[in-house]
C-alpha positions as CSV (number, residue, x, y, z in Angstrom):
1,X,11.1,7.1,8.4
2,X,9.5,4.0,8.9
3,X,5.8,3.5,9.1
4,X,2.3,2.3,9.7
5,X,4.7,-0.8,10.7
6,X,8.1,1.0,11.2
7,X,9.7,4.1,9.9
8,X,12.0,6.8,10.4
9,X,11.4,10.5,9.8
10,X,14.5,12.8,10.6
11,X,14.4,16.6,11.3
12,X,15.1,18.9,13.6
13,X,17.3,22.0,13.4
14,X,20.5,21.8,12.8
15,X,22.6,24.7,10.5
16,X,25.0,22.0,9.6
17,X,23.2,20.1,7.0
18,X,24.7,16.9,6.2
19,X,24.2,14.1,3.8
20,X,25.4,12.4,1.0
21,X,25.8,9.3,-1.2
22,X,24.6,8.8,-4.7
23,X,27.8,8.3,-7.1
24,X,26.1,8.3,-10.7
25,X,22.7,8.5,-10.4
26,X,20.3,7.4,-13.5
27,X,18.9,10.4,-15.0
28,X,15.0,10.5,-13.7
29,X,13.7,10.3,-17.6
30,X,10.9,8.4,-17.7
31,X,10.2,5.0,-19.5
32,X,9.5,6.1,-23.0
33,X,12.6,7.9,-22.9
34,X,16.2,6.9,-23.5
35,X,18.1,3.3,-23.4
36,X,15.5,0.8,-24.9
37,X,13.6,-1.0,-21.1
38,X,11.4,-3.1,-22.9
39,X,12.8,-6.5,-21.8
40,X,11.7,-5.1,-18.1
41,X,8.3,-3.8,-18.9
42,X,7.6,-6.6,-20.6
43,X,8.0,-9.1,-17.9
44,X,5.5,-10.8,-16.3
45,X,5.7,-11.8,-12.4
46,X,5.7,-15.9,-11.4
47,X,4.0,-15.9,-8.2
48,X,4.5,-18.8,-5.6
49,X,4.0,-19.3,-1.7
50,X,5.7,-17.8,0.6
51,X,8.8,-19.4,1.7
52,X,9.2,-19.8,5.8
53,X,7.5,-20.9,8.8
54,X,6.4,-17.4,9.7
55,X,5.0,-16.8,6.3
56,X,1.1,-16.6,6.4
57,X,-0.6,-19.5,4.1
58,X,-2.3,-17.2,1.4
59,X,0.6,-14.7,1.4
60,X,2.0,-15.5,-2.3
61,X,5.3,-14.2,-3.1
62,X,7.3,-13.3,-6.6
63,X,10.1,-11.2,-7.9
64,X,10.5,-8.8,-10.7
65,X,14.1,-7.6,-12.3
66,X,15.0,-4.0,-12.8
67,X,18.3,-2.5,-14.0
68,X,20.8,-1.9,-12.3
69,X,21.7,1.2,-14.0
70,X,18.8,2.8,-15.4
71,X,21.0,4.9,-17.9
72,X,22.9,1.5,-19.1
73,X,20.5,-0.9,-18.7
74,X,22.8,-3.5,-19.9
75,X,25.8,-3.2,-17.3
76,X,23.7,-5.5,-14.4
77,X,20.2,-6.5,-13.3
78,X,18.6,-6.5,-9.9
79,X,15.8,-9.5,-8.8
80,X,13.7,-7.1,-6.2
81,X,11.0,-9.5,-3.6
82,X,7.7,-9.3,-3.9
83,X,4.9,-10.7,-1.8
84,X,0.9,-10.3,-2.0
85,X,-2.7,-11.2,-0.7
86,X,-4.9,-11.6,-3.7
87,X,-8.1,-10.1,-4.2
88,X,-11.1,-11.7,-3.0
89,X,-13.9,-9.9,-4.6
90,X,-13.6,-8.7,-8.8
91,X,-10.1,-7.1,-8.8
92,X,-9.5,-4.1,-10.8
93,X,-5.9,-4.3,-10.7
94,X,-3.1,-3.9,-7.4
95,X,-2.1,-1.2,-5.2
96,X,1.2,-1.3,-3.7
97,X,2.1,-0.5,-0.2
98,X,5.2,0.8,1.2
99,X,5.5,0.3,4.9
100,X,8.4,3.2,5.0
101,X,11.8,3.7,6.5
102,X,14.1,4.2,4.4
103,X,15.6,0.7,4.3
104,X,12.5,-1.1,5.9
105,X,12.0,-4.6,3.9
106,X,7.9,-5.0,2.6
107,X,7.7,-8.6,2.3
108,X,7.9,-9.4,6.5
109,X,5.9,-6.2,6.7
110,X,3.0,-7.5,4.9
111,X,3.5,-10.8,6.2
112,X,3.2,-9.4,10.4
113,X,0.6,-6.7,9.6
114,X,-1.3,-7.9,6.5
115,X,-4.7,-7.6,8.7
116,X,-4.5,-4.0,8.5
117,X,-5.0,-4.0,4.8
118,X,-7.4,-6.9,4.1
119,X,-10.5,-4.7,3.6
120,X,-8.6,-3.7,0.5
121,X,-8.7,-7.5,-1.1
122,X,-12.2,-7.1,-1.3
123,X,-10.7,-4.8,-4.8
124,X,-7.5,-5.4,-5.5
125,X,-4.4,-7.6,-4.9
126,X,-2.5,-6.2,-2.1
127,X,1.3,-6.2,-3.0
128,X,4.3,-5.0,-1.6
129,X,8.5,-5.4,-2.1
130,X,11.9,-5.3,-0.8
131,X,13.2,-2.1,-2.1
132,X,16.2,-2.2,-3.7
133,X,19.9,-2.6,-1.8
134,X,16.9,-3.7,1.0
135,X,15.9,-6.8,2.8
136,X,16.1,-10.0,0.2
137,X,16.9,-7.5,-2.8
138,X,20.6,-7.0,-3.2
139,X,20.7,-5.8,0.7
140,X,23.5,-3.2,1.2
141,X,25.6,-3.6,4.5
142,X,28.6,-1.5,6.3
143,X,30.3,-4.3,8.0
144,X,32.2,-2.6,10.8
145,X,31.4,0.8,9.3
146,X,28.5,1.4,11.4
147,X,30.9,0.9,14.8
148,X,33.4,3.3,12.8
149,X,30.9,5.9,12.4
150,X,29.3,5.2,15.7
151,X,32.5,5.5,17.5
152,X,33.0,8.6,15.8
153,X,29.9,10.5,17.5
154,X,30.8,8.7,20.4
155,X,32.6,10.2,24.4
156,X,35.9,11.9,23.3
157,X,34.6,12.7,19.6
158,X,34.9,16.7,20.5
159,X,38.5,16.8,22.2
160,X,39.7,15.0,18.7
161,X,37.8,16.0,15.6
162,X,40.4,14.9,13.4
163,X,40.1,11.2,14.6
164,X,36.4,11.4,13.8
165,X,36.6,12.6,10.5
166,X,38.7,9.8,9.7
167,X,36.4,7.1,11.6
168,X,33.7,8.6,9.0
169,X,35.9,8.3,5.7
170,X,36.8,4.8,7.0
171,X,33.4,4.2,7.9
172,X,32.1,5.0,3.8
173,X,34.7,2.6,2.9
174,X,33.6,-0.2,4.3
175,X,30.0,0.5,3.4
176,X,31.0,1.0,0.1
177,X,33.1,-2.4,0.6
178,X,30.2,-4.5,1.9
179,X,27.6,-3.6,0.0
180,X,28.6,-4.3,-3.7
181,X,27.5,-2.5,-7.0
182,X,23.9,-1.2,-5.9
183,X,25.0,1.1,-3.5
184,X,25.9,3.7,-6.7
185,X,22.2,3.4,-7.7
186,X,20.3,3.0,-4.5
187,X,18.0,5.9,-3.5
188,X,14.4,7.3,-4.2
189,X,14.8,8.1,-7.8
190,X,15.9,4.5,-8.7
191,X,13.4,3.2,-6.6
192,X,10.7,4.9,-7.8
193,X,11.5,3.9,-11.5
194,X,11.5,0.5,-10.1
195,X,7.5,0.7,-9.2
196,X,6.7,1.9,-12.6
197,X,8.6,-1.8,-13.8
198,X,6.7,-3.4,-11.1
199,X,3.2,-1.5,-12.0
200,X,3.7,-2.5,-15.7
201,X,5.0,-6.3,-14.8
202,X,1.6,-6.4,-12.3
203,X,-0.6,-5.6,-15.6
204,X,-1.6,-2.5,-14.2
205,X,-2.0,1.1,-16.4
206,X,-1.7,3.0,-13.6
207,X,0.0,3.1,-10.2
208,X,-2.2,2.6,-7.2
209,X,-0.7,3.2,-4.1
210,X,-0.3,3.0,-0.4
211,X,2.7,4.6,1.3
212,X,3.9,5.3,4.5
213,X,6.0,8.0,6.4
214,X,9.4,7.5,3.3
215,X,6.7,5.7,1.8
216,X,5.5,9.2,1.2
217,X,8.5,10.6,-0.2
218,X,8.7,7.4,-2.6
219,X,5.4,8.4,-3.8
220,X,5.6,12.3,-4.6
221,X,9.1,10.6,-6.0
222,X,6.7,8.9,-8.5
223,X,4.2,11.7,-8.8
224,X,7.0,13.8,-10.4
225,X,8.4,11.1,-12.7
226,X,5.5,9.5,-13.9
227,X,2.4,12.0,-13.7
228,X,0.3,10.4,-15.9
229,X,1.2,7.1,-14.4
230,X,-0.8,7.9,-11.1
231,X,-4.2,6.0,-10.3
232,X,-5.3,6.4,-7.1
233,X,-2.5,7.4,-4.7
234,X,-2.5,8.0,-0.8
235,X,1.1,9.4,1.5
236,X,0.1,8.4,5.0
237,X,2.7,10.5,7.5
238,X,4.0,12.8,5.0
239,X,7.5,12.9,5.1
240,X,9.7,16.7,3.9
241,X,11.0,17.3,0.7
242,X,12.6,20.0,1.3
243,X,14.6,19.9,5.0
244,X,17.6,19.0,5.3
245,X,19.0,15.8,6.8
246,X,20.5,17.0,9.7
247,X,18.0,18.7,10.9
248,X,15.4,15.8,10.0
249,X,17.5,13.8,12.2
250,X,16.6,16.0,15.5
251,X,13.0,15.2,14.8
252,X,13.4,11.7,14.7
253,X,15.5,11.2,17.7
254,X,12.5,13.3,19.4
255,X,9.8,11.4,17.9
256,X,11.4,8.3,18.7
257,X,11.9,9.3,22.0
258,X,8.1,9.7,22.5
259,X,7.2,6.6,20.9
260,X,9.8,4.3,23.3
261,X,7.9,6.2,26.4
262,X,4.3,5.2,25.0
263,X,6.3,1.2,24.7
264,X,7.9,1.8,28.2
265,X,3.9,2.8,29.8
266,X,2.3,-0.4,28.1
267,X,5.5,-2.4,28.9
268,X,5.7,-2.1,32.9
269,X,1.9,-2.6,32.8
270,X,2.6,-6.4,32.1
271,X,4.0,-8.6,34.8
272,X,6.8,-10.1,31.5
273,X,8.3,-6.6,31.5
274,X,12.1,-6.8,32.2
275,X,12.0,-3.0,33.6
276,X,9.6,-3.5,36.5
277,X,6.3,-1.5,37.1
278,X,7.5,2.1,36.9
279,X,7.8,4.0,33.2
280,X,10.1,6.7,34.6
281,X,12.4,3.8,36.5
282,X,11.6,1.9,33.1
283,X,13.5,5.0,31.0
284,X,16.6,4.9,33.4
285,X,17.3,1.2,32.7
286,X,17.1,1.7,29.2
287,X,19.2,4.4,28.9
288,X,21.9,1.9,31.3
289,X,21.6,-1.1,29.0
290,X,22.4,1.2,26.0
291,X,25.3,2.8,27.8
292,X,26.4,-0.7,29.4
293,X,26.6,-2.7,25.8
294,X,28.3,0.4,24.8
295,X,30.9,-0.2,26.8
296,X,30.9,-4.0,27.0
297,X,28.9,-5.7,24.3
298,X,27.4,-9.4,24.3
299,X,29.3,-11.7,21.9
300,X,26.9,-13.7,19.5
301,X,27.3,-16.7,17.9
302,X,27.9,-15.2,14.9
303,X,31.1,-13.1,15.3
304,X,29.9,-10.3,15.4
305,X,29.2,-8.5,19.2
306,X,26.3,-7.2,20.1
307,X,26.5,-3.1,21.2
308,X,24.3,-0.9,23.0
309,X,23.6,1.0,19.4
310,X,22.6,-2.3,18.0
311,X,19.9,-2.4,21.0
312,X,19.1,1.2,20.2
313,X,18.4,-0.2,16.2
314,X,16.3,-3.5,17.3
315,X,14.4,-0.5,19.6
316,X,14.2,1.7,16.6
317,X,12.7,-1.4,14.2
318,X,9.6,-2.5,16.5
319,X,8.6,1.3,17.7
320,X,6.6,2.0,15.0
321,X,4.2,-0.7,14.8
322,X,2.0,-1.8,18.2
323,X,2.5,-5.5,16.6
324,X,5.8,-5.7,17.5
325,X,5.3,-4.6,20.9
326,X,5.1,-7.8,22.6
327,X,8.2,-9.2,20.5
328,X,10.0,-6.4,21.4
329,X,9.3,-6.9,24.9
330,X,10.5,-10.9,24.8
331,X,13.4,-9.9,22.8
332,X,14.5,-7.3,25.8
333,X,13.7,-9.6,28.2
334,X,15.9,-12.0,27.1
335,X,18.6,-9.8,26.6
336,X,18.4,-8.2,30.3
337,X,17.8,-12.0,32.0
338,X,19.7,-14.6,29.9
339,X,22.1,-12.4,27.4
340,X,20.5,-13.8,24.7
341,X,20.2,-11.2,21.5
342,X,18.7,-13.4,19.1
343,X,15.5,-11.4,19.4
344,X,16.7,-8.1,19.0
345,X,18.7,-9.1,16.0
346,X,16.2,-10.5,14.4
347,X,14.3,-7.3,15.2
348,X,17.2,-5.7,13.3
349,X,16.2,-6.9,10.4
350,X,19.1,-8.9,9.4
351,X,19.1,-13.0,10.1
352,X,22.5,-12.5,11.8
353,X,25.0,-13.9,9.5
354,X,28.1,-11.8,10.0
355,X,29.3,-9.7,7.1
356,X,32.3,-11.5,5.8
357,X,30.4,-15.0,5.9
358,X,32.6,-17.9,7.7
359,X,33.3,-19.7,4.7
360,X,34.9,-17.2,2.6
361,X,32.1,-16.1,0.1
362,X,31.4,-12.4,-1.1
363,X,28.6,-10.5,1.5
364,X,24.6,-11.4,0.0
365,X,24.7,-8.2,-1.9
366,X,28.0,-9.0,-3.8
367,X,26.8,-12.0,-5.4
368,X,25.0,-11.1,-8.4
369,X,21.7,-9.3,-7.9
370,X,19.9,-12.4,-7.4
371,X,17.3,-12.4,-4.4
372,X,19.2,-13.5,-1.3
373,X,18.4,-16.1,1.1
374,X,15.8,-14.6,4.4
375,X,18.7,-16.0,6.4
376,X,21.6,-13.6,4.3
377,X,20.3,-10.5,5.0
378,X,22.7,-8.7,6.4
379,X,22.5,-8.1,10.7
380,X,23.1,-4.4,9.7
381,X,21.1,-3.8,6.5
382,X,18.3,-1.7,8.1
383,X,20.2,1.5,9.0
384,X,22.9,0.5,6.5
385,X,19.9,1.2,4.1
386,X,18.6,4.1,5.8
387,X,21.8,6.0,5.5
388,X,22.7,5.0,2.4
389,X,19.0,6.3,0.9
390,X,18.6,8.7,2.7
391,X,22.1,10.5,2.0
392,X,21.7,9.1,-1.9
393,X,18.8,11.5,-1.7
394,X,20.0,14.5,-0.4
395,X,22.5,17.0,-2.2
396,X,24.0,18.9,1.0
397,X,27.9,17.8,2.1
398,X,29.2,19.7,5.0
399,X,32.7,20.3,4.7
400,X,35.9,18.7,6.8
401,X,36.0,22.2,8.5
402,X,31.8,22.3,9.3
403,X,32.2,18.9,11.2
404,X,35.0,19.9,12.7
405,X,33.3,23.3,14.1
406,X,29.8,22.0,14.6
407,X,30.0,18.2,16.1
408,X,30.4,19.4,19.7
409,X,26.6,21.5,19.0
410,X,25.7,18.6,17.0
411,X,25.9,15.8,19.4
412,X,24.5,18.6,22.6
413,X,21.6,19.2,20.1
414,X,21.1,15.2,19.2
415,X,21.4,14.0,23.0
416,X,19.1,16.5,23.9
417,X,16.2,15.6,21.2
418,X,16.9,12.1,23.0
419,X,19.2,10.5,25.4
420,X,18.9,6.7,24.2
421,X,18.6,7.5,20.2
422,X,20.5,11.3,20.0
423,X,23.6,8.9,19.2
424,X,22.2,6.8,16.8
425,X,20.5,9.6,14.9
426,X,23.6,11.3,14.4
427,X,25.6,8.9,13.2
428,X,23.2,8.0,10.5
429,X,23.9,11.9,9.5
430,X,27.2,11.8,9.9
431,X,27.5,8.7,7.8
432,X,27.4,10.7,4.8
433,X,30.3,12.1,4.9
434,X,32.9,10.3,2.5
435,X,30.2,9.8,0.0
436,X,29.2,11.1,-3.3
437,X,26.9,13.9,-3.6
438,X,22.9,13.0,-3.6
439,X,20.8,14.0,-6.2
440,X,18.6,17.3,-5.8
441,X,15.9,16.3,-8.2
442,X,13.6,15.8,-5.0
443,X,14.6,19.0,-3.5
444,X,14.1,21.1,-7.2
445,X,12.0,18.6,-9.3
446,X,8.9,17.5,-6.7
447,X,6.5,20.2,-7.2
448,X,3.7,21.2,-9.0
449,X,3.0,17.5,-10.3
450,X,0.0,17.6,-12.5
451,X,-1.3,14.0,-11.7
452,X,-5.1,12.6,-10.9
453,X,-6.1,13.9,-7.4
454,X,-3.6,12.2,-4.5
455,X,-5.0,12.5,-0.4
456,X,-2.2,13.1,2.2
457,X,-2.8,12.0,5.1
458,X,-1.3,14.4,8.5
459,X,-1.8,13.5,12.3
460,X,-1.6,16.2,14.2
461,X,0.2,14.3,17.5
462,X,2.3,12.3,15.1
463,X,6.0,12.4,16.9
464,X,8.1,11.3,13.6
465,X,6.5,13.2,10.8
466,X,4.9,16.7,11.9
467,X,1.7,18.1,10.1
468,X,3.9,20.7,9.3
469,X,5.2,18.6,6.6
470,X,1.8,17.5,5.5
471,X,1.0,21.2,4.6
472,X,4.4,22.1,3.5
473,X,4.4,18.8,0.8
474,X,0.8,19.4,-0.2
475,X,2.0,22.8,-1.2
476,X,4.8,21.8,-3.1
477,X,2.9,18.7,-4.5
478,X,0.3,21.5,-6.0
479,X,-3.4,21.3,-6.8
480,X,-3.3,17.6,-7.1
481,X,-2.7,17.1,-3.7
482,X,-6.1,17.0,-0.8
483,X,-5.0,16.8,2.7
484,X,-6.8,14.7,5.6
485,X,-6.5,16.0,8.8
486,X,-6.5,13.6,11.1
487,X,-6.8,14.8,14.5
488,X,-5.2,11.9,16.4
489,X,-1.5,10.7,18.2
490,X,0.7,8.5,16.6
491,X,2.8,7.9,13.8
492,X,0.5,7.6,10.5
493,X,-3.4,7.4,11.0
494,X,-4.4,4.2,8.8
495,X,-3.5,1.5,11.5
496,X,-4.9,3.5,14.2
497,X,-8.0,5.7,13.1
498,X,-10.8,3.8,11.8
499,X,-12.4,7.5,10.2
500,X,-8.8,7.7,8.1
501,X,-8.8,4.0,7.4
502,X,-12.7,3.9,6.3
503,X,-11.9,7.4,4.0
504,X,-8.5,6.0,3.0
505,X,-10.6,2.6,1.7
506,X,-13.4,4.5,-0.1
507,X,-11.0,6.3,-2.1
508,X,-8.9,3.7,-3.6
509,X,-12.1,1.1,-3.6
510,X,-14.2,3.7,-4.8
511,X,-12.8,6.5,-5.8
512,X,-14.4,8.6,-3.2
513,X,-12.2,11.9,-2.5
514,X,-12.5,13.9,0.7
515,X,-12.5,17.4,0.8
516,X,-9.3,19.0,0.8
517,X,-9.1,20.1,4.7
518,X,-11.4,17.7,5.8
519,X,-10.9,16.2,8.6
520,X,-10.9,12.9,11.2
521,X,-11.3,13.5,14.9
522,X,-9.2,11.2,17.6
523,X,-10.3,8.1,18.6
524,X,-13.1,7.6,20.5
525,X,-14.3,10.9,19.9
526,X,-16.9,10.2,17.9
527,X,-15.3,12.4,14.9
């Protein structure tokens, strides 16, 4: 799910629930248990500025080193990117954001929306991070996996199951190939145990935090293994715990679908638009540049070509935050006029360095667990990320034979949820095939957490994470949890309803709880 500034929430309905990838996860013991951490608790974070043009002047960035394998700490490290605003008024301490996803990086987050979250400098230093196997921290790629897996779902998939299947085992392969020895302990429960190194190495006693959409999932993650850990927590478009992938995926394709049309109104309203004047004419082109790339994609300069999926991705990235609107615009425009995909790809979240680099070295994530280079990030690492946590946290595997009988419904069901990102939704699911087994620790562990009092945030028009969910967490979650209603559209209600940002401030400024059911009305209405 991706956020207040991208995400991704998948559901839908779907009997076929698949998922997958998680070989060897860490047990979920906490700190004062087991192999001896000290050396990573006991860090302490060297902050610097930013590196890049882009970067915003008094946007300070660090790194702190976690374990590769929490159960042997000693077999490997991992560097994961920080960044932060400090506190301008007396700070008591940080509170870390997560922008969502899975697989969206923090650090370029923080850097293009850090305006939204100012008001909280006035307490604390605002920090966020690269997850790990994400953005600058060890990023996780597929290579050609993701065509593999795409062409799988693809025209002609039904008349030859068998041909898919293998696409898909072919398609883990290369992921596994590409992305080097964090893909085994990427997911949720690693990155969880990762915040409580990064709350410790930030000086902090207790975990304040901020998440969005997976940012949400990430946090009740936390709740579980480190109850007495939590400070003053808020999930902002609460993600499910508890439905399966497949049928998460249906929701997202849908949701997506109504946040491109919302792009598509603003978008013809401006002269720059590439689509003309008319949303519904608008829709139709789209849906023909996805199907024309398809078909035909643009070479790059990098040696890798440039599909009508990869479009579909860049699309996917800039939905969820209004920011990237305009960019997203000049990055289709200069597709559609000049063939020019640089925008897009950066949109993609990857610098555009093909996979198997052009002078011979091992892919960014293969090199050691050292931070990469902005520029090595992997083209792909976004949804390479986004399958590979999300199927790392979920415990279903459909068989050979449940493909095999349900892709046909599958792909019917997907394309109907939504014509330009049914595809792409579905092949993330499907991706999980020819992986490990996730973990079901989220699935049977998340409940009844016993922490301080946490606010969930639900938005009754949001398209990517229903209310539903909001309820259904809050009830799992247990007494701990107090749900705001916020009666508004969109995905997540921080960015764009001033009552759930000023309630969302005065409780983690001031410790200021709302009433469990109380509510924000929409915007402009006064409530």
């Amino acid at each position: 799910m991706l956020s207040v500034h991208r995400r991704r929430a998948f559901a839908g309905t779907a009997t076929t629930t698949l998922a997958l990838l998680a070989a060897g996860l860490p047990s979920v013991a906490t700190a004062a248990e087991g192999p001896d951490l000290s050396r990573f608790y006991g860090q302490k974070i060297k902050w610097a500025a930013c590196e890049g043009e882009e970067m915003p002047k008094d946007l300070q960035c660090g790194k702190v080193t976690v374990p590769l394998d929490y159960a042997h700490p000693g077999d490997g490290t991992l560097d994961l990117a920080l960044a932060r605003y400090r506190a301008t008024g007396p700070s008591r301490g940080s509170v870390l954001l997560n922008f969502g996803g899975p697989g969206g990086a923090g650090v370029p987050q923080l850097a293009v929306g850090g305006k939204d979250f100012m008001s909280l400098t006035n307490r604390y230093d605002v920090v966020t991070f690269d997850p790990r196997g994400v953005g600058r921290s060890s990023p996780v790629s597929c290579g050609d996996g993701t065509s593999e897996a795409s062409d799988a779902t693809g025209d002609g998939a039904d008349d030859d199951p068998q041909a898919a299947l293998e696409q898909l085992r072919k398609a883990a392969d290369e992921c596994a190939r590409h992305s080097g020895p964090v893909l085994p302990h990427i997911g949720t429960v690693n990155a969880s145990r990762d915040m409580d190194v990064m709350r410790q190495s930030l000086g902090d006693k207790k975990l304040n935090y901020l998440g969005f959409s997976y940012g949400t999932r990430l946090g009740a993650v936390y709740a579980a293994q480190f109850p007495k850990k939590v400070g003053r927590m808020v999930l902002d478009g609460v993600d499910t715990l508890t439905e399966p992938l497949a049928e998460q995926g249906v929701v997202g394709a849908e949701g997506q679908q109504t946040a491109l049309e919302d792009f598509l109104t603003w978008c013809t309203k401006d002269v720059s638009c590439p689509f003309g004047k008319d949303p519904r004419s608008a829709r139709e082109q789209v849906v023909q540049l996805v199907d024309s790339l398809d078909q035909d994609p643009v070479p790059t300069d990098f040696g890798q070509d440039f599909t009508g999926q990869d479009v579909v991705g860049a699309i996917s990235q800039a939905l969820y935050s209004r920011q990237l609107w305009p960019t997203l615009e000049q990055g289709l425009s200069s597709l559609v006029q000049d063939g020019d995909t640089r925008g897009l790809m950066q949109l993609s979240g990857g610098a555009a360095l093909p996979q198997e680099r052009r002078d011979g070295h091992a892919s960014p994530a293969q090199q050691g667990g050292g931070l990469v280079d902005e520029q090595d990030v992997p083209l792909d690492n976004l949804p390479a990320a986004l399958m590979a946590i999300n199927c790392a946290d979920d415990p279903d595997r459909p068989t050979a034979d449940q493909i095999t009988r349900e892709l046909g419904r599958l792909r019917s069901q997907y394309e109907e949820a939504s014509e330009v990102f049914g595809r792409y939704r579905l092949t993330q699911v499907l991706m999980c095939y020819g992986r490990p087994k996730g973990t079901d620790f989220i699935r049977d562990e998340v409940r009844h957490v016993g922490t301080a009092k946490m606010v969930l945030v639900g938005t009754r028009g949001d398209p990517a994470t229903p209310y539903r969910w909001t309820q259904e967490t809050a009830e799992r979650l247990g007494s701990s949890a107090v749900v705001l209603d916020n009666k508004g559209e969109g995905h997540t209600g921080y960015a764009s309803s001033k009552c759930v940002h000023q309630k969302v401030d005065d409780f983690l400024l001031y410790g200021s709880v709302p009433d469990n059911g109380s509510s924000c009305g929409p915007e402009g209405s006064g409530g």
